[in-house]
C-alpha positions in Angstrom: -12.8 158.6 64.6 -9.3 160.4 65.6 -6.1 160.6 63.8 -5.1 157.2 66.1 -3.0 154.5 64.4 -2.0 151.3 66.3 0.8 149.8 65.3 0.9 146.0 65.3 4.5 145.1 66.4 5.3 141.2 65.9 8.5 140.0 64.5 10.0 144.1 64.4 10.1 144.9 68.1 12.4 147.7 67.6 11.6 151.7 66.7 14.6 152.3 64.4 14.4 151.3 60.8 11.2 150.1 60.9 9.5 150.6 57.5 5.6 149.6 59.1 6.5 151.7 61.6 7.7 154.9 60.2 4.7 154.8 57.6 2.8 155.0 60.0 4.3 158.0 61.7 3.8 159.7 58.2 0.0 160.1 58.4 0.0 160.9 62.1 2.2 161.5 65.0 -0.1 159.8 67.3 0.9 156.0 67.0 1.0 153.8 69.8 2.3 150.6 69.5 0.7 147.1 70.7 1.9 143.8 71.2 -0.5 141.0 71.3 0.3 138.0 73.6 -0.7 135.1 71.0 -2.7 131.9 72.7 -1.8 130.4 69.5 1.5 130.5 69.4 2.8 131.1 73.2 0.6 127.5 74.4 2.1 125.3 71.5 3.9 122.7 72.4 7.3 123.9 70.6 7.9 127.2 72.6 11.1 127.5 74.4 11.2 129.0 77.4 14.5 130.9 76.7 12.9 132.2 73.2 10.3 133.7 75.6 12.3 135.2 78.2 14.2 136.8 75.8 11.0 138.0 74.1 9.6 139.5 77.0 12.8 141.2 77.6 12.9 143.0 73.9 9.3 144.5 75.1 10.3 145.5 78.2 13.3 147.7 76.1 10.6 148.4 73.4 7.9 149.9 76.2 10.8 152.5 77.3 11.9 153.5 73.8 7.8 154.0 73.2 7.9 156.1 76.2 11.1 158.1 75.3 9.3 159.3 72.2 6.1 160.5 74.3 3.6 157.4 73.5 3.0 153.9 74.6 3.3 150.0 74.0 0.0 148.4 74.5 -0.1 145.0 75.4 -3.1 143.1 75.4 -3.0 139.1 75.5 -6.0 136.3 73.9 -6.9 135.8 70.1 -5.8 138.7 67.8 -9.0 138.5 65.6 -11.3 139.4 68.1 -8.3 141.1 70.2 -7.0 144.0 67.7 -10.0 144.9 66.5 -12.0 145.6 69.7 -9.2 147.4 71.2 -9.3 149.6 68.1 -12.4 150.0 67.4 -12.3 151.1 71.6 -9.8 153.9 71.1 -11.5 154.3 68.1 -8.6 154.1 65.9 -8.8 155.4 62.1 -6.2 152.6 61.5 -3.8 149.4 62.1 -0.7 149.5 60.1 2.0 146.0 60.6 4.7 144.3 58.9 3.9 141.1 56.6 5.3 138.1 57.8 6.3 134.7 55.7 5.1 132.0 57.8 1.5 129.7 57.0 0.1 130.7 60.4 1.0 134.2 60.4 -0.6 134.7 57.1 -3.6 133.0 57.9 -4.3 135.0 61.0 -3.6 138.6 60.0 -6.3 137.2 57.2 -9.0 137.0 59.8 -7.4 140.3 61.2 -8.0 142.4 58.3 -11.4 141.0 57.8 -12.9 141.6 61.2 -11.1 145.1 61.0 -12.7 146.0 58.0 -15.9 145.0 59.1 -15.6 147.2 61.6 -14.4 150.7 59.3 -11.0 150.5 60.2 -8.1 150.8 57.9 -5.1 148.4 57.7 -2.0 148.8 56.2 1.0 146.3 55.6 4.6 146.3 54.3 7.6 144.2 54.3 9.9 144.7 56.8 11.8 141.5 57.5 13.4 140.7 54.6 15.6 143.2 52.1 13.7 141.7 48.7 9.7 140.8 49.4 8.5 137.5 48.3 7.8 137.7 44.6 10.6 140.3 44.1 13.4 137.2 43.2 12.2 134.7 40.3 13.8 132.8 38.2 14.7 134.4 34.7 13.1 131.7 32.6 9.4 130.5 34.1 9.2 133.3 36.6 8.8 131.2 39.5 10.2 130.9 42.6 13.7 130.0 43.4 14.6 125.9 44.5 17.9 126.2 45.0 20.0 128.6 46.7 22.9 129.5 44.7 21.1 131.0 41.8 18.7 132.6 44.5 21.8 134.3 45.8 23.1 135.8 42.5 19.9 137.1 41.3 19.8 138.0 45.2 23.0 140.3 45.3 22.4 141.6 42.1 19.6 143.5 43.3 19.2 147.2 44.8 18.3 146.9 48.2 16.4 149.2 50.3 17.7 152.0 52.7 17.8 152.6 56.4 14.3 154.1 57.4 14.9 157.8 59.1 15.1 158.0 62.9 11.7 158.8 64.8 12.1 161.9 67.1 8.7 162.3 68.8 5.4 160.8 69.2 2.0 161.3 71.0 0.5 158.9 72.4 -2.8 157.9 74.4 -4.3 160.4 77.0 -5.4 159.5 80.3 -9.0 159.0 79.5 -7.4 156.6 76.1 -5.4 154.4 78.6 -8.5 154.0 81.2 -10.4 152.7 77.9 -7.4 150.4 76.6 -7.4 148.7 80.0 -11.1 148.3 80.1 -11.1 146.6 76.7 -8.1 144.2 77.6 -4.7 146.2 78.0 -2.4 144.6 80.7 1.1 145.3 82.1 3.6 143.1 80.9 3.8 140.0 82.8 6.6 137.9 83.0 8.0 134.8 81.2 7.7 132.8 84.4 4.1 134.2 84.7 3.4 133.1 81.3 4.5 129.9 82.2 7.9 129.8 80.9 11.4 129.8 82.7 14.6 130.0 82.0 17.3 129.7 84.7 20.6 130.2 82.3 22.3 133.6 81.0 21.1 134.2 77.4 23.6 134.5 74.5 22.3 138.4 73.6 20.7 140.3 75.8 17.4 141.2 75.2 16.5 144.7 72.8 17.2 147.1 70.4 20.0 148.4 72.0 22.3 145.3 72.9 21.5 144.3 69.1 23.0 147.4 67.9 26.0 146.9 70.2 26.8 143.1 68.9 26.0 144.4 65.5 28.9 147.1 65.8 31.1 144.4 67.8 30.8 141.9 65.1 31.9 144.3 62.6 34.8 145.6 64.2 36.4 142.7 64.5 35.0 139.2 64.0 33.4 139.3 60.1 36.7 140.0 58.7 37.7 136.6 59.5 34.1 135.3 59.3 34.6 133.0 56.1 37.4 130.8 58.2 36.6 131.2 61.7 32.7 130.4 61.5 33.6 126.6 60.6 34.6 126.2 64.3 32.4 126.2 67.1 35.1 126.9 69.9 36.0 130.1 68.4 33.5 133.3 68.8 33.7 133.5 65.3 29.6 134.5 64.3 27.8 137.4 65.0 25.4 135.8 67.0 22.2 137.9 65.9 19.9 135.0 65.5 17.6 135.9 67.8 18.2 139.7 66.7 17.1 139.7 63.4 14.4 136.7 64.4 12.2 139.2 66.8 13.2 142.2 64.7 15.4 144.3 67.6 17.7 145.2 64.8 16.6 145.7 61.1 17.5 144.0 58.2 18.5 147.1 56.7 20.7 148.4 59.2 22.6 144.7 59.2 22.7 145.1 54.9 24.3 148.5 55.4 27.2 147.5 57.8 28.4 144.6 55.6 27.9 147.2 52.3 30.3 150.2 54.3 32.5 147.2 55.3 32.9 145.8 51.8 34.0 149.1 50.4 36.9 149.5 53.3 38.3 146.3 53.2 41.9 146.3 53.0 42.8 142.5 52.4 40.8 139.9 49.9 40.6 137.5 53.3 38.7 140.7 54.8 36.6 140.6 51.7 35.8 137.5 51.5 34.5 137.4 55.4 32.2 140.2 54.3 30.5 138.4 51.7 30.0 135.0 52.9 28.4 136.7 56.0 25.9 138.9 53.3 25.7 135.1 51.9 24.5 133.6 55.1 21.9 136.4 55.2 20.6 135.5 51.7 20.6 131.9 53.3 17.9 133.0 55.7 15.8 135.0 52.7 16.1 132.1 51.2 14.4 129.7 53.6 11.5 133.0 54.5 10.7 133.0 50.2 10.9 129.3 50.3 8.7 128.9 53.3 6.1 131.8 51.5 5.7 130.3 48.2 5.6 126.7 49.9 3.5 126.3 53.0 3.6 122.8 52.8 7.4 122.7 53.8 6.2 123.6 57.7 4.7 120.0 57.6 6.6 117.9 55.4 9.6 117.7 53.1 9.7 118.8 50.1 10.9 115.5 48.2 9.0 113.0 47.4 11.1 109.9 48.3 11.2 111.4 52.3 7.3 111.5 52.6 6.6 108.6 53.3 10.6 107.7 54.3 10.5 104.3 56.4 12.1 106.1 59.9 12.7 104.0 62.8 12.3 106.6 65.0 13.4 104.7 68.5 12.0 106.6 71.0 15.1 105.6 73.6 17.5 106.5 71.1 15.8 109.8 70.5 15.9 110.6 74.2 20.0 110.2 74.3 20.2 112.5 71.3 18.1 115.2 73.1 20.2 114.4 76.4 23.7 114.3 75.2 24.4 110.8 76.1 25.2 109.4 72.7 28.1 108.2 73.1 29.5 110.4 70.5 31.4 113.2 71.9 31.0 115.8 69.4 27.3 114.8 69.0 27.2 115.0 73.1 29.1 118.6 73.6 26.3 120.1 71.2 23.7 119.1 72.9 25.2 120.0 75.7 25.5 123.3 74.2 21.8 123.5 72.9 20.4 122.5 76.7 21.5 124.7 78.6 22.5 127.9 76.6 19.4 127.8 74.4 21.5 128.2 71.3 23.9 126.0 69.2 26.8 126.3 66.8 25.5 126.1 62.9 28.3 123.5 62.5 27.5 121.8 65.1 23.6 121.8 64.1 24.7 120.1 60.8 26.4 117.6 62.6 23.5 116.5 65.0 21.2 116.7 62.5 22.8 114.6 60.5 23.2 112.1 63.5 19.9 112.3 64.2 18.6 111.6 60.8 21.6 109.4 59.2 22.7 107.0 61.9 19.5 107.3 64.4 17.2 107.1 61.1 14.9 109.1 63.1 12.4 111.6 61.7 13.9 114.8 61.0 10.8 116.7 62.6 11.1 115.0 65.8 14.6 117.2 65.6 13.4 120.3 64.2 10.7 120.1 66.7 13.3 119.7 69.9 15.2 122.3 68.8 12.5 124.5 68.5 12.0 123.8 72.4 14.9 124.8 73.1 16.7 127.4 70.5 16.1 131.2 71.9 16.8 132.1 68.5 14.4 129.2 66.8 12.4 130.2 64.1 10.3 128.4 61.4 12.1 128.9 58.0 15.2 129.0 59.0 14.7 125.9 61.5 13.0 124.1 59.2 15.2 124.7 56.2 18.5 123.9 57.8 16.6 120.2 59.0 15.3 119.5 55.7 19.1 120.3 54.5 20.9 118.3 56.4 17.7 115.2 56.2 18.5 115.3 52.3 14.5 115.9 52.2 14.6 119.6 51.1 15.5 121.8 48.2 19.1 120.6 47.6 20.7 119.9 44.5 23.0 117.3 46.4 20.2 115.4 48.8 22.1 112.8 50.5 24.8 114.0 52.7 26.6 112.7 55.4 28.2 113.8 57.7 31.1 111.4 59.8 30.7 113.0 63.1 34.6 112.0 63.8 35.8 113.5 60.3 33.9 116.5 61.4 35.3 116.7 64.8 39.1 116.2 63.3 37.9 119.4 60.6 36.7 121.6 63.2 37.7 120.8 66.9 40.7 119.3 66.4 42.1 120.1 70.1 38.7 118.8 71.6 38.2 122.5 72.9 34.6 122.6 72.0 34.2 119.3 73.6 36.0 119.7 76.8 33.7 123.5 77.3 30.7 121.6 77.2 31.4 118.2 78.8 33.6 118.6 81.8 33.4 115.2 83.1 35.4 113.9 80.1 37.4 117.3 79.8 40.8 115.4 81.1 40.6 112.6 79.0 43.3 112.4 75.8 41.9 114.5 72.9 42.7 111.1 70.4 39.9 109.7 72.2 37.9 113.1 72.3 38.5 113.4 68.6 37.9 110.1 67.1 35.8 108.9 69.7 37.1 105.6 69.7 37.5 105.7 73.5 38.7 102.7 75.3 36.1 100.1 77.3 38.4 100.8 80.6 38.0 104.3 79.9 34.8 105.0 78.7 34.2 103.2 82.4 36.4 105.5 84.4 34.9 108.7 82.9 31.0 106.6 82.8 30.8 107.7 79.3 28.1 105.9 77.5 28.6 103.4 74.7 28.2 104.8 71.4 24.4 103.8 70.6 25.0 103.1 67.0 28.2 102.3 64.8 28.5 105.4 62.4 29.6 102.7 59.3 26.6 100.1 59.9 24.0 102.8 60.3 25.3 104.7 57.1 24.8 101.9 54.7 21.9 101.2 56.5 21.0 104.1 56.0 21.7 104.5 51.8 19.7 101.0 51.1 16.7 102.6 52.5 17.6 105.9 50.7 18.2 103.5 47.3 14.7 101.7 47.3 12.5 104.5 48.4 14.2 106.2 44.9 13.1 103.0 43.2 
């Protein structure tokens, strides 16, 4: 047995403030890391093939900062219970060390890990990395349970100490060349592509892939755009969000590095509209803790919602109807632009996720998880609480204390695209037409014909009370 430790990178594919990480580098300097190419996850039928490409390109960063330090990234590819622990056992390895993750599958597979490890003499070791409080760490006061609703999730939330910035690694050692013959023997492979993987993705990605652009949009954000965050983020024309979705989904930028840069802004902040930018961004981070301890404690959410008159909710789910949401072709311009959006950049406004949601749910009366599943095809920054937990949200069918919202998708375009900016970015053909009729979307017959706009598929008024008599008697 040597003084190896493998470290098991998955949703932290960064060196820097990476608490599995640098406990690892406390019992040893010779840690290599490994990624393991999941069958299980990369063949579903929800990947999308920008989430992947820029995957791939956060490992190709992650292999040179492995390198920089004087060790390696493994990466081996098929089913991690039989995967990780040959490798290991291979190299023979004294240990694996990872980072804990929230979701059903993930919990149920580093299970089977650990078991097969320790089967084989091999030591684990796991922390919490992705979130600034562990599940378990916020209860409520009174039963000791875990939090339903959000706002008193955020003020026990805030209240709390939350951990520092991990210190930098300087130097590792890594595999010699006798190691690396055996890691290649035993499944180690060079880092194919996303199109080799079967995945492709022919538009530029919002963030560039890695640690390092992170770190840049990170410092970007704060110099400028979160001071104004509370106000501008409402509208999806303006570059008013920090756009680290995808960031702080793979882990290229920890948790605790984002905590500290709002907490150094907070205490510089010259103006109470600077302040107040801060700390609804630090809110909209407690947002996504709040979905990771929801989806932790409740498993079942990943499936189903979480109130009992949506589970068995009489959805009409029209299959043609469905297929001019996912396309854009509505009728509804606001509707269209963000779809648009979501097609061919991969990501979409949070406003404008709301508002299609909604759509999708309130005038389509479609399954919400026929949503949160397209979205998940698509969204480079798509994962499984946060995805799920802004569906069930807007479907009314979550943790809400107000379940039945909805949203008038030509209020909301008068609210936040007033001009029709957003609207004439993402659908040119209509770009020239008078922003009443962008607005509104009561477009005239002649018109709608001279731009070959579709007809709106449903009328917003018929298809809301529609909607609230079949909200009414499943309650009943």
């Amino acid at each position: 047995m040597s003084d190896l430790i493998l470290f098991w990178h998955r949703r932290d594919l960064r060196i820097l403030d990476n608490l599995g990480l640098t406990a690892a580098t406390e019992q040893t300097t010779k840690v290599v890391g490994l990624f393991c190419l999941d069958p299980n996850i990369l063949d579903r039928d929800d990947v999308a093939p920008a989430r992947v490409t820029y995957m791939i390109g956060c490992l190709q960063e992650l292999q040179e900062s492995y390198q920089n330090l004087g060790s390696q990234l493994i990466i081996i590819q098929g089913e991690p219970e039989k995967a990780i622990p040959q490798l290991a056992q291979a190299l023979k390895a004294k240990a694996v060390y990872w980072n804990r993750d929230v979701e059903p599958y993930s919990k149920n597979r580093d299970r089977n890990v650990t078991a097969t490890l320790n089967e084989k003499g091999i030591e684990i070791s796991t922390v919490w990395d992705q979130l600034l409080h562990a599940p378990g760490e916020i209860l409520t006061k009174s039963s000791d349970s875990p939090y339903k609703v959000y706002t008193p999730f955020w003020r026990s939330w805030i209240g709390q100490d939350k951990q520092s910035v991990t210190p930098e690694i300087k130097q590792l050692a890594g595999l010699n060349k006798t190691e690396l013959e055996t890691a290649s023997q035993v499944g180690a492979i060079a880092l194919p592509t996303a199109k080799e993987l079967g995945y492709e993705w022919e538009y530029p990605l919002l963030l560039a892939p890695g640690e390092t652009s992170a770190k840049e949009k990170l410092e970007e954000f704060c110099d400028r755009t979160i001071y104004s965050y509370d106000e501008e983020r409402n509208f999806p024309y303006v570059d008013g969000t920090s756009q680290l979705s995808a960031a702080l989904k793979f882990g290229v930028i920890g948790i605790r590095t984002v905590w500290q840069a709002t907490v150094d802004l907070a205490e510089n902040c010259r103006s109470d509209e600077a302040k107040n930018g801060v700390v609804t961004w630090q809110k909209e981070l407690a947002w996504r803790e709040f979905y990771q301890h929801c989806l932790f404690f409740f498993p079942e959410l990943a499936e189903g919602a979480y109130r009992d008159e949506f589970k068995d909710f009489p959805w009409e789910n029209d299959k043609t109807k469905f297929q001019a949401w996912c396309e854009g072709k509505t009728g509804y311009p606001i509707v269209d632009a963000a779809m648009r959006q979501l097609n061919e950049s991969g990501w979409m406004h949070n406003r404008c996720r709301m508002i299609v949601a909604s759509f999708l749910t309130k005038d389509l009366i479609i399954d919400w998880r026929w949503g949160e599943k397209y979205f998940m095809q698509k969204l480079f920054d798509g994962d499984l609480s946060a995805n799920n937990g802004g569906w069930q949200w807007s479907a009314s069918s979550g943790m809400d204390p107000k379940p039945l919202r909805i949203f008038n998708p030509a209020s909301q375009t008068a609210k936040f695209d007033q001009d029709g900016d957003y609207i004439r970015q993402w659908l040119p053909e209509i770009s020239s037409m008078d922003t009443e009729y962008l607005v509104t979307g009561k477009i005239p017959e002649l018109e709608r014909a001279s731009y070959d706009y579709p007809q709106p598929i449903v009328d917003h008024k018929v298809q809301q009370r529609k909607f609230k008599e079949l909200y009414k008697q499943q309650k009943n």
